[in-house]
N, CA, C and O atoms as a printed pandas DataFrame, in Angstrom:
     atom_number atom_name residue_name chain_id  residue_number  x_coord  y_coord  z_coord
0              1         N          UNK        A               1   89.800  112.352   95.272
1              2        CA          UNK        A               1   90.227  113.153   94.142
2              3         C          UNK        A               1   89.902  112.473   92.821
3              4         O          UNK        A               1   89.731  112.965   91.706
4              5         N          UNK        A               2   89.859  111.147   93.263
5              6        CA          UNK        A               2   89.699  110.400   91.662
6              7         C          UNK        A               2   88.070  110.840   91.109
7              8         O          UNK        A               2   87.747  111.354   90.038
8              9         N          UNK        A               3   87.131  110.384   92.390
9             10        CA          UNK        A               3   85.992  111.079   91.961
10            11         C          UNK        A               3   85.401  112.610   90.939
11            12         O          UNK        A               3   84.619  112.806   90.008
12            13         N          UNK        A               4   86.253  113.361   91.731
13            14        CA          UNK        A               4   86.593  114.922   90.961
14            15         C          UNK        A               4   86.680  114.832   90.025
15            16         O          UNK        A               4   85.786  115.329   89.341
16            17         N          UNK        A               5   87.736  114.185   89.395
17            18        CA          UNK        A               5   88.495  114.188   88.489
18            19         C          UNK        A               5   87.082  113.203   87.539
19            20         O          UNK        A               5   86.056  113.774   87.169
20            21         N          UNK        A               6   87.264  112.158   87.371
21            22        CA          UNK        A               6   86.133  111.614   86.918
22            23         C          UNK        A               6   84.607  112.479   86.856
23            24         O          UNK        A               6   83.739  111.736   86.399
24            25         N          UNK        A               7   84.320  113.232   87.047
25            26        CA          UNK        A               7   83.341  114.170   87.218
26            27         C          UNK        A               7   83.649  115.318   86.284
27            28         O          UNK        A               7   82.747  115.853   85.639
28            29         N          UNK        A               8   84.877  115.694   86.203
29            30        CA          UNK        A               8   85.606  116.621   85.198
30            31         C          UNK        A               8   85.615  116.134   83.742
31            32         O          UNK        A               8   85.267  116.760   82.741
32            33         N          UNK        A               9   86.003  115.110   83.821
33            34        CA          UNK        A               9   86.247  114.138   82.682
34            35         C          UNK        A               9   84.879  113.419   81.687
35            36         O          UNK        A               9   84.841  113.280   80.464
36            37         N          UNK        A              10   83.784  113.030   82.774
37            38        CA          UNK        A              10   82.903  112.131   82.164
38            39         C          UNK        A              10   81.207  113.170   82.760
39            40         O          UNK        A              10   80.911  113.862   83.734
40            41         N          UNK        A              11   80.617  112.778   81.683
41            42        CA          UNK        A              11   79.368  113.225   82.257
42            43         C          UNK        A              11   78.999  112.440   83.826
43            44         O          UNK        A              11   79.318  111.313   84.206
44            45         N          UNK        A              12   78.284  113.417   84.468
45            46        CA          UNK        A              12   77.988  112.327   86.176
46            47         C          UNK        A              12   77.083  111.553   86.052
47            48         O          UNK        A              12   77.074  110.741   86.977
48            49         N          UNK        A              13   75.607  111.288   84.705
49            50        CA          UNK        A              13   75.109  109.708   84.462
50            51         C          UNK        A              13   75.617  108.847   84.197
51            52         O          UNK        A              13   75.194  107.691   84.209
52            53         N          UNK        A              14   77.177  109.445   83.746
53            54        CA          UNK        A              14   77.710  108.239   82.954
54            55         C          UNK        A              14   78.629  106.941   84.040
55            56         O          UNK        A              14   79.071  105.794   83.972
56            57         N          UNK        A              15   78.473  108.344   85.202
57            58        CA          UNK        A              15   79.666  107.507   86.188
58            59         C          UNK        A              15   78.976  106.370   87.480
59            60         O          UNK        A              15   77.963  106.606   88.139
60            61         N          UNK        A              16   79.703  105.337   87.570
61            62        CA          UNK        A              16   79.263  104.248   88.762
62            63         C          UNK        A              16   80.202  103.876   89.634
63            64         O          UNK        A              16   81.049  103.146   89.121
64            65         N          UNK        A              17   80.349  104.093   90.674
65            66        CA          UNK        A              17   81.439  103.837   91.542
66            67         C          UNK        A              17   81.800  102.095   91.740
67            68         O          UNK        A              17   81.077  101.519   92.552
68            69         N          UNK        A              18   82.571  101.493   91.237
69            70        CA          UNK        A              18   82.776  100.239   92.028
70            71         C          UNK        A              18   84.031   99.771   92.641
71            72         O          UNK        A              18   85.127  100.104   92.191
72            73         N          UNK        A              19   83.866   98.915   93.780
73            74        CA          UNK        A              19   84.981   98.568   94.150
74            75         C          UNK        A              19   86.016   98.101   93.510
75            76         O          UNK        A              19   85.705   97.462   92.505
76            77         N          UNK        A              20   87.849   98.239   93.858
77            78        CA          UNK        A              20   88.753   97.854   92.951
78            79         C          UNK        A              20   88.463   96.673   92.013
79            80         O          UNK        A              20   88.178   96.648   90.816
80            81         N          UNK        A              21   88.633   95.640   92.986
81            82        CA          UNK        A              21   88.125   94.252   92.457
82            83         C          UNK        A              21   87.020   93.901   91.590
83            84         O          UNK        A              21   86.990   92.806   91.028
84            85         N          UNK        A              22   86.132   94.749   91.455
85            86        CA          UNK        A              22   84.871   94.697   90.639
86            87         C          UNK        A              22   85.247   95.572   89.552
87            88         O          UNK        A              22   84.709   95.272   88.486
88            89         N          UNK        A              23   85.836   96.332   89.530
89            90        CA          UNK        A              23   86.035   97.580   88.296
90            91         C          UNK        A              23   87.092   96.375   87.629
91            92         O          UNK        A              23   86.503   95.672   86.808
92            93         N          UNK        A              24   88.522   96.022   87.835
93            94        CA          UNK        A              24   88.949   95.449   87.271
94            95         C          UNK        A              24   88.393   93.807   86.767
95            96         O          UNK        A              24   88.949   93.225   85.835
96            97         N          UNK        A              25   87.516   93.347   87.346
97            98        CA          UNK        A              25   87.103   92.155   87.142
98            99         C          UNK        A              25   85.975   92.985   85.968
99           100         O          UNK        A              25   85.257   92.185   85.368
100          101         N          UNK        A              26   85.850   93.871   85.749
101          102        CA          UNK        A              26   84.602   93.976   84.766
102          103         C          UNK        A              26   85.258   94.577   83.718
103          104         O          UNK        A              26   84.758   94.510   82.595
104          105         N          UNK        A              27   86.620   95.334   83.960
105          106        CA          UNK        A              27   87.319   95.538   82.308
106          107         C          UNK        A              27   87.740   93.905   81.993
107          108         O          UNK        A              27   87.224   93.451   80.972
108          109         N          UNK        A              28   88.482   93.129   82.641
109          110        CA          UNK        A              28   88.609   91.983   81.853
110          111         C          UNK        A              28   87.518   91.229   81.263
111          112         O          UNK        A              28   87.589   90.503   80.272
112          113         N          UNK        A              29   86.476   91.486   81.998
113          114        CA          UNK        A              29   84.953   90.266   81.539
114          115         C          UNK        A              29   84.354   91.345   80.113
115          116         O          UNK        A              29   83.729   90.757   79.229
116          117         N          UNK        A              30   84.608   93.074   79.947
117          118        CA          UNK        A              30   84.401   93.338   78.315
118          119         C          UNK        A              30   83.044   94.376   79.171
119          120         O          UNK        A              30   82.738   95.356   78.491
120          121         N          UNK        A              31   82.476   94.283   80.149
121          122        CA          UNK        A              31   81.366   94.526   80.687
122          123         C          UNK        A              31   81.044   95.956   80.760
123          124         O          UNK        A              31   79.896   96.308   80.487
124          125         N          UNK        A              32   82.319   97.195   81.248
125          126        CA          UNK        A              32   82.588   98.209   80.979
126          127         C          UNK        A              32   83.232   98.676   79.732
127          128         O          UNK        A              32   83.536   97.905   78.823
128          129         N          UNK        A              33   83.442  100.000   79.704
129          130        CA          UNK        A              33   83.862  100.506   78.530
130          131         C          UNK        A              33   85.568  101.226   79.030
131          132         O          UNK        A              33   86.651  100.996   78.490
132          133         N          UNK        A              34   85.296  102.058   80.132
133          134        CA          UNK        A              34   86.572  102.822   80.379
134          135         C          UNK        A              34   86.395  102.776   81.804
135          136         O          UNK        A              34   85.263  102.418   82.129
136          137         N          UNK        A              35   87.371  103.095   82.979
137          138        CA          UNK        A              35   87.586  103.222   83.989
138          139         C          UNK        A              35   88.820  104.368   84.322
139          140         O          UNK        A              35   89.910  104.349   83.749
140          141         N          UNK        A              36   88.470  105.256   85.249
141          142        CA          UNK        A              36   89.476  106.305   85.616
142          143         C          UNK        A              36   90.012  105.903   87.195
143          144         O          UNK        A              36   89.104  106.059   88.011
144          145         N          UNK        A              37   90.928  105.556   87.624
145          146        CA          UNK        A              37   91.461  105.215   88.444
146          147         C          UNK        A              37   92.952  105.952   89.069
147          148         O          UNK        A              37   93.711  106.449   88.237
148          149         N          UNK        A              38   93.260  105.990   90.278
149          150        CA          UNK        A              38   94.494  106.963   90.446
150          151         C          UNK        A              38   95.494  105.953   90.853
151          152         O          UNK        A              38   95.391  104.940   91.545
152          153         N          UNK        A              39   97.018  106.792   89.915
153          154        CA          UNK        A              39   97.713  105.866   90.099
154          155         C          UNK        A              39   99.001  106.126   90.481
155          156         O          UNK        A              39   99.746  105.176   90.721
156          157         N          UNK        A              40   99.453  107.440   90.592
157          158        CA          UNK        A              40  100.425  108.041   91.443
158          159         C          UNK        A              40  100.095  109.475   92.097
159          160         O          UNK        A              40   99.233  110.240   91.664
160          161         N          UNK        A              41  100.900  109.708   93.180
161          162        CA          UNK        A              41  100.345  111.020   93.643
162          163         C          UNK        A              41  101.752  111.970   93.171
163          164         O          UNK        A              41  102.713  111.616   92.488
164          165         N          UNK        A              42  101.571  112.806   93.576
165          166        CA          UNK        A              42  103.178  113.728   92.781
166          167         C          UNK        A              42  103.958  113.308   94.564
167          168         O          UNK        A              42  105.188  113.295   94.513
168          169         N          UNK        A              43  103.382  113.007   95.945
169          170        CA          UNK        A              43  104.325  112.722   97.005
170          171         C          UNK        A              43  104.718  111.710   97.120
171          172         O          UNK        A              43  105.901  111.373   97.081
172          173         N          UNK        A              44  103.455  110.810   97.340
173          174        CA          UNK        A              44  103.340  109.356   97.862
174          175         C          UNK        A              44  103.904  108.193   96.979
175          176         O          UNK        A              44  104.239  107.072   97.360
176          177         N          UNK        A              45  103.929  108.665   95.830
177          178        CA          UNK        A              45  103.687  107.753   93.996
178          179         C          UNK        A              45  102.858  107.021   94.142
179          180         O          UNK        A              45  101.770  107.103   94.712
180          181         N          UNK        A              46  103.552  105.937   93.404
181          182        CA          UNK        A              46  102.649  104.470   93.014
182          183         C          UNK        A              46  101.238  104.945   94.296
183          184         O          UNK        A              46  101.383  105.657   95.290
184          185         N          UNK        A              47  100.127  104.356   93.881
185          186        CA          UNK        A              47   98.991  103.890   94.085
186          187         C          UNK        A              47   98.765  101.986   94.416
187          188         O          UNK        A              47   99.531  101.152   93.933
188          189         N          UNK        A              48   97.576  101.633   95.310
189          190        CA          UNK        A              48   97.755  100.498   94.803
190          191         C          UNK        A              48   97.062   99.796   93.949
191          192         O          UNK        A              48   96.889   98.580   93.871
192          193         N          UNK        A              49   96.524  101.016   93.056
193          194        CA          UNK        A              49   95.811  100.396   91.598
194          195         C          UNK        A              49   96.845  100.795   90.438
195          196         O          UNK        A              49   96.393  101.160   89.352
196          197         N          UNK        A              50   98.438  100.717   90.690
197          198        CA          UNK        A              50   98.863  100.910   89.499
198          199         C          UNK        A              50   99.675   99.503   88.897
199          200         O          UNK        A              50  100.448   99.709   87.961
200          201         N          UNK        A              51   99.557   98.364   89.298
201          202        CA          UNK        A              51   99.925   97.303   89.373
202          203         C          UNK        A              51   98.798   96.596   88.662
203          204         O          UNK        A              51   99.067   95.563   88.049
204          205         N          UNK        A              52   97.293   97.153   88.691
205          206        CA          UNK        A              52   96.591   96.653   88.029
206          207         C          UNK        A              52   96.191   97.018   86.773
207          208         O          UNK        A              52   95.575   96.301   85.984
208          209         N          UNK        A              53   96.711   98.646   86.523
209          210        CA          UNK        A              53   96.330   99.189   85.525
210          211         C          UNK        A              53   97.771   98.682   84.496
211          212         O          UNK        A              53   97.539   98.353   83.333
212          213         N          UNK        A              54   99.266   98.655   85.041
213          214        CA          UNK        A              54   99.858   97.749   84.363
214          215         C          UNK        A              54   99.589   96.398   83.923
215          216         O          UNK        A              54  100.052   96.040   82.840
216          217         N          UNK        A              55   99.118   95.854   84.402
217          218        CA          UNK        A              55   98.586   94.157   83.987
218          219         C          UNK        A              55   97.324   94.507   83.106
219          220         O          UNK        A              55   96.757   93.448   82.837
220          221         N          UNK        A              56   96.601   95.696   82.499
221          222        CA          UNK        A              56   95.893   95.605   81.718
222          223         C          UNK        A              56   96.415   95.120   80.412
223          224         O          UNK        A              56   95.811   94.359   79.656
224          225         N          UNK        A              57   97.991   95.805   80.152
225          226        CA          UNK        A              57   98.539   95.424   78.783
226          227         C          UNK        A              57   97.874   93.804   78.064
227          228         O          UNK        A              57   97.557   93.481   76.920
228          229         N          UNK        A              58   97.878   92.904   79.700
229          230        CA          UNK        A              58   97.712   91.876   78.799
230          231         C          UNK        A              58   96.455   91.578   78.832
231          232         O          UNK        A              58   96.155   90.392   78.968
232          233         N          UNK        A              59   95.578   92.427   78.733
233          234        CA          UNK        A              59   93.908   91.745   78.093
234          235         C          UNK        A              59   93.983   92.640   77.163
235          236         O          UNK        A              59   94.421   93.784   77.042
236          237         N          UNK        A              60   93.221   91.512   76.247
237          238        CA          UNK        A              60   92.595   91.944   74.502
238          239         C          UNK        A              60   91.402   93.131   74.784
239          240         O          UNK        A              60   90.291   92.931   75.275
240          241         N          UNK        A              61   91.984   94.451   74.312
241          242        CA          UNK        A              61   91.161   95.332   74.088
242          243         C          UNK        A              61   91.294   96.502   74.793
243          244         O          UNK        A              61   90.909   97.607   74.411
244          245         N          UNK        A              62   91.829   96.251   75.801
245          246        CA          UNK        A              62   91.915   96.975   76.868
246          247         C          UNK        A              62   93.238   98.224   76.608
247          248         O          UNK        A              62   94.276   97.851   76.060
248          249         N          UNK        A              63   93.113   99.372   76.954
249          250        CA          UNK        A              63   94.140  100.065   76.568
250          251         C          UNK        A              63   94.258  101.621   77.182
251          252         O          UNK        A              63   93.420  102.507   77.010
252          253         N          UNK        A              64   95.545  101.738   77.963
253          254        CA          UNK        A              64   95.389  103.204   78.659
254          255         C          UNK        A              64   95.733  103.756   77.711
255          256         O          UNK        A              64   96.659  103.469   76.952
256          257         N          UNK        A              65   94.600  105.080   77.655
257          258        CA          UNK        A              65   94.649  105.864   76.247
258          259         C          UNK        A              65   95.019  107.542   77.417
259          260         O          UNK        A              65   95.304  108.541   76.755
260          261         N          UNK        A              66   94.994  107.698   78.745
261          262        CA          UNK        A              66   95.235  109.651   78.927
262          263         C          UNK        A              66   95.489  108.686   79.967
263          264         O          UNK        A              66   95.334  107.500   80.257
264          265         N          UNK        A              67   96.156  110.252   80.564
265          266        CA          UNK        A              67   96.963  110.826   82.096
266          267         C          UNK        A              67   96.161  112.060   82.063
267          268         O          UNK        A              67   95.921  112.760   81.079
268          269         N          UNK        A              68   95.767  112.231   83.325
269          270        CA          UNK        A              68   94.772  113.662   83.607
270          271         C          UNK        A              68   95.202  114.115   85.681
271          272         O          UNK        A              68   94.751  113.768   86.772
272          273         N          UNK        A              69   96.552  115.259   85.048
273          274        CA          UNK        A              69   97.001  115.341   85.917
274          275         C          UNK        A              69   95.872  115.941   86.752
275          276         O          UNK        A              69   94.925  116.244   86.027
276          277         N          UNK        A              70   95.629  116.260   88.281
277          278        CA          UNK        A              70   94.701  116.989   88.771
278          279         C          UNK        A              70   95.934  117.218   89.960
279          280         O          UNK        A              70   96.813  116.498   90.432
280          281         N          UNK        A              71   95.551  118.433   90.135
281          282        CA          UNK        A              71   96.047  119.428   91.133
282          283         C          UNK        A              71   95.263  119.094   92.338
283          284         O          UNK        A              71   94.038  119.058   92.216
284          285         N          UNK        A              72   95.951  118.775   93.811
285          286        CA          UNK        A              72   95.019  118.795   94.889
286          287         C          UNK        A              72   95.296  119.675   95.892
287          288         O          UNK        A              72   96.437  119.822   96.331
288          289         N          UNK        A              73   94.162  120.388   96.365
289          290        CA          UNK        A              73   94.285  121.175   97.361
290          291         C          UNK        A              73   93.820  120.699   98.969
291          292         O          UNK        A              73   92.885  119.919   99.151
292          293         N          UNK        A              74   94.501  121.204   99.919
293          294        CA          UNK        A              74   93.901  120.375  101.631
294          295         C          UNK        A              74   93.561  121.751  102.281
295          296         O          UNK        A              74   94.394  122.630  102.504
296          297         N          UNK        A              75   92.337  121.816  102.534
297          298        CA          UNK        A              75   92.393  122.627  103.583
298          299         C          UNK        A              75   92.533  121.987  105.073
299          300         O          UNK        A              75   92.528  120.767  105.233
300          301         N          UNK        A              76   92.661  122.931  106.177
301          302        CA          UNK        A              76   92.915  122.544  107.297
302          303         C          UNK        A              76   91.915  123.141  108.501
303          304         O          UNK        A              76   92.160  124.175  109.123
304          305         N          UNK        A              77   90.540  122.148  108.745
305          306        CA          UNK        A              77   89.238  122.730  109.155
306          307         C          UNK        A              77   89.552  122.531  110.878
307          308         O          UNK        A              77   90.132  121.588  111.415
308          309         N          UNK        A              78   89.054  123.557  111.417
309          310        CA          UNK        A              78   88.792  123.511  112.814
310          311         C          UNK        A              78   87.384  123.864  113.635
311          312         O          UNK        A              78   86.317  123.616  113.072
312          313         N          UNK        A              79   87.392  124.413  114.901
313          314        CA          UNK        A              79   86.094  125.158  115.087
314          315         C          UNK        A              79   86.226  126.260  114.585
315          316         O          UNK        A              79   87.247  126.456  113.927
316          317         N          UNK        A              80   85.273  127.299  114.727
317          318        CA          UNK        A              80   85.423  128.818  114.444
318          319         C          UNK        A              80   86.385  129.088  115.180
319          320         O          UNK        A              80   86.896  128.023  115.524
320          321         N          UNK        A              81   86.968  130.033  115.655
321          322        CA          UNK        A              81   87.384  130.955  116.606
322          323         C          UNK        A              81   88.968  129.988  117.108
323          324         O          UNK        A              81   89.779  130.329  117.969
324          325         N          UNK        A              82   88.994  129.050  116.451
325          326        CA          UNK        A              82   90.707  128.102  116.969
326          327         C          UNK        A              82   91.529  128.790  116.572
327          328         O          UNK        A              82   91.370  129.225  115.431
328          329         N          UNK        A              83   92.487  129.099  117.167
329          330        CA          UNK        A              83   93.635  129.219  116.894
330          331         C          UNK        A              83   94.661  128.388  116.191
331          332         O          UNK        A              83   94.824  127.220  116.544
332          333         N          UNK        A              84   95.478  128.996  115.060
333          334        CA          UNK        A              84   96.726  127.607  114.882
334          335         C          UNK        A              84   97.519  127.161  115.983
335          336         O          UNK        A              84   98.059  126.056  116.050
336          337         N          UNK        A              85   97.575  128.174  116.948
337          338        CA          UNK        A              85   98.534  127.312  117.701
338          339         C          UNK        A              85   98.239  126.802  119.082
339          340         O          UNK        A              85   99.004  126.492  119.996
340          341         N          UNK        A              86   96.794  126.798  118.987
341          342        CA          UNK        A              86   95.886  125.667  119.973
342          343         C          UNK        A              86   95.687  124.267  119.448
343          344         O          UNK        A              86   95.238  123.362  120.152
344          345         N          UNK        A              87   96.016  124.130  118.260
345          346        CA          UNK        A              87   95.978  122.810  117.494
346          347         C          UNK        A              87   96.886  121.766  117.823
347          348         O          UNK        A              87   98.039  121.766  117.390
348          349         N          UNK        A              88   96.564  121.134  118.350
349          350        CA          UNK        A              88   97.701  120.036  119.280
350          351         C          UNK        A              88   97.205  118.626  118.222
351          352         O          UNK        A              88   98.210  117.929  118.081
352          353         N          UNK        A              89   96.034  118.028  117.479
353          354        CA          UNK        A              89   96.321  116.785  116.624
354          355         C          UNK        A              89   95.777  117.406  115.251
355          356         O          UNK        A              89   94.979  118.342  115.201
356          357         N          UNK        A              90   96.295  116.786  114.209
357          358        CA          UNK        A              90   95.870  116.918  112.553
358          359         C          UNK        A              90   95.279  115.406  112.245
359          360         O          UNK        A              90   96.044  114.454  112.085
360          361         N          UNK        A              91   94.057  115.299  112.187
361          362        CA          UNK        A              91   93.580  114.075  111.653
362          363         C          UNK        A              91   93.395  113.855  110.125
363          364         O          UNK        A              91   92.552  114.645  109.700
364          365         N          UNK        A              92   93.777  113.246  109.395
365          366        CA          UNK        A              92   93.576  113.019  108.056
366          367         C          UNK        A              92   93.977  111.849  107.535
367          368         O          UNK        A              92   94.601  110.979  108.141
368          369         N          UNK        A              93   93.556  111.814  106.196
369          370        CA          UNK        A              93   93.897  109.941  105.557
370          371         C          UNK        A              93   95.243  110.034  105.199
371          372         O          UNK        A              93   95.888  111.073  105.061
372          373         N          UNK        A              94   95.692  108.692  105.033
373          374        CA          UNK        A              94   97.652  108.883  105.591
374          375         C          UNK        A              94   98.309  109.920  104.086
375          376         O          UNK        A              94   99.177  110.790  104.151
376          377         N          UNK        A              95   97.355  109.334  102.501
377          378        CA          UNK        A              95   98.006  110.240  101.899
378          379         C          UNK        A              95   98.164  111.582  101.639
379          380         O          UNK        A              95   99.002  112.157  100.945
380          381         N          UNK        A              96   96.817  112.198  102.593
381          382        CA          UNK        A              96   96.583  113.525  102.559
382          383         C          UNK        A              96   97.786  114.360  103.554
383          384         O          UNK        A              96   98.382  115.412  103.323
384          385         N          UNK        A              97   97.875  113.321  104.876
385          386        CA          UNK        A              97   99.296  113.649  105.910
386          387         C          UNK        A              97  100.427  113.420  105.308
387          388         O          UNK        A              97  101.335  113.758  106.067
388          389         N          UNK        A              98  101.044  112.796  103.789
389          390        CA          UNK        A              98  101.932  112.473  103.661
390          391         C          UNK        A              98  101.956  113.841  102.329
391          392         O          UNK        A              98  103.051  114.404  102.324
392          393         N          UNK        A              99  101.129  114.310  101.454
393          394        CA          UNK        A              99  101.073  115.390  100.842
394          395         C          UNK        A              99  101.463  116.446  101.549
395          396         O          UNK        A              99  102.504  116.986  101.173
396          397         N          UNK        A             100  100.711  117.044  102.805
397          398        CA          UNK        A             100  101.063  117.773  103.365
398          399         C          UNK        A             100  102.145  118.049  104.236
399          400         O          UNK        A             100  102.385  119.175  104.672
400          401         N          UNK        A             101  102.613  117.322  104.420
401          402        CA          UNK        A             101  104.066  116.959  105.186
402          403         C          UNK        A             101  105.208  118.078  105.467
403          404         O          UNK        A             101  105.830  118.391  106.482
404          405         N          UNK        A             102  105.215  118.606  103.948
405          406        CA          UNK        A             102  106.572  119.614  104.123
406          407         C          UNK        A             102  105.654  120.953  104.645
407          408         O          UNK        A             102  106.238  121.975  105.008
408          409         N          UNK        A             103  104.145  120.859  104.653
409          410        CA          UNK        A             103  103.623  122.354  105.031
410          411         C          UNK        A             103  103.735  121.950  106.881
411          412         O          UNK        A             103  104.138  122.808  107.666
412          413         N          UNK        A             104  103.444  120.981  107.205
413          414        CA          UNK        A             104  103.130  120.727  108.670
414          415         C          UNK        A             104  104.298  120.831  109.626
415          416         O          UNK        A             104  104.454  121.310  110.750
416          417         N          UNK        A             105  105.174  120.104  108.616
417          418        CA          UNK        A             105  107.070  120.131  109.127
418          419         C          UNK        A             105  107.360  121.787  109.725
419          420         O          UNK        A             105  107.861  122.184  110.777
420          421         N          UNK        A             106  106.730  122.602  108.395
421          422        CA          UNK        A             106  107.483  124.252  108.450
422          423         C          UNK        A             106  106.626  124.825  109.478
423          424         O          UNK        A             106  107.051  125.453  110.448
424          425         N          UNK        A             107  104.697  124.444  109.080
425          426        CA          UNK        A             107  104.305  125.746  109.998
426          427         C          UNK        A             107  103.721  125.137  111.875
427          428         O          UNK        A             107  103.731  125.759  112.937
428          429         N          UNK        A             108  103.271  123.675  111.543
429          430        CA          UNK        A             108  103.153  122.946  112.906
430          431         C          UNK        A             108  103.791  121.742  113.318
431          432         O          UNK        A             108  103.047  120.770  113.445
432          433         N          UNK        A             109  104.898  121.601  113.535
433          434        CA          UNK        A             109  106.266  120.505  113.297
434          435         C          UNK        A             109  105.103  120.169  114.712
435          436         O          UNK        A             109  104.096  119.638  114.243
436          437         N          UNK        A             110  105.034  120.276  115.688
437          438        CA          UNK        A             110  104.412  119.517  117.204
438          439         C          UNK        A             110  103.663  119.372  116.960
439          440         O          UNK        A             110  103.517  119.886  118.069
440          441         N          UNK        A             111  102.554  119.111  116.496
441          442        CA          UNK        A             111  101.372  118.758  116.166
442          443         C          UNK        A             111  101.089  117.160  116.286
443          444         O          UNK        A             111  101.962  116.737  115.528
444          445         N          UNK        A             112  100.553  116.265  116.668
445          446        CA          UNK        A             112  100.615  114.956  116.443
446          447         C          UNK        A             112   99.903  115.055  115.123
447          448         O          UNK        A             112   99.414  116.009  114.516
448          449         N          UNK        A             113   99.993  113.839  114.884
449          450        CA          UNK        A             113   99.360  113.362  112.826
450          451         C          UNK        A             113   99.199  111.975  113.205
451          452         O          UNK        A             113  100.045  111.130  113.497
452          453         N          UNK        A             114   97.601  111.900  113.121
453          454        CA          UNK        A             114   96.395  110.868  112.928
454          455         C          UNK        A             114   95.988  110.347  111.656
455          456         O          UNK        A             114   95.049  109.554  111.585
């Protein structure tokens, strides 16, 4: 989602993906200009880049200037022709299972979650 969002936000020449450790090692070294990073979800909260985007306060120059809420949507892909209630596992990344949670609780509580 951060990608999206960064794509919304910045022209796509302008954007370079780097790892945590390298994005923050390159706002302190002056090397970049801005970085968009996610740092709570409206389920899960905290992120674990919001510990780093707090410790920016203390480098010279550096400064969170927006919040750019983004709305996320999950769909829920199968084969053609599945049924919902042939669906016996939901595979997804833990914060996408932890977003969806109160929909899975109401409409497939048996379901295992991968």
């Amino acid at each position: 989602w951060t990608h999206q969002a960064c794509l919304e936000l910045f022209a796509e020449e302008e954007l370079v993906a780097l790892e945590r450790e390298t994005l923050f090692e390159a706002l302190r070294a002056g090397t970049i200009e801005r970085a968009c990073v996610p740092v709570t979800t409206s389920v899960v909260g905290a992120t674990p880049y919001l510990d780093d985007v707090l410790a920016l306060d203390a480098i010279a120059g550096v400064q969170v200037v927006a919040e750019y809420p983004k709305v996320l949507g999950y769909s829920l892909l199968a084969k053609p022709g599945t049924r919902r209630e042939d669906i016996r596992t939901i595979v997804a990344h833990p914060v996408a299972l932890e977003e969806v949670k109160p929909w899975l609780d109401r409409e497939m509580p048996h379901v295992e979650r991968r």
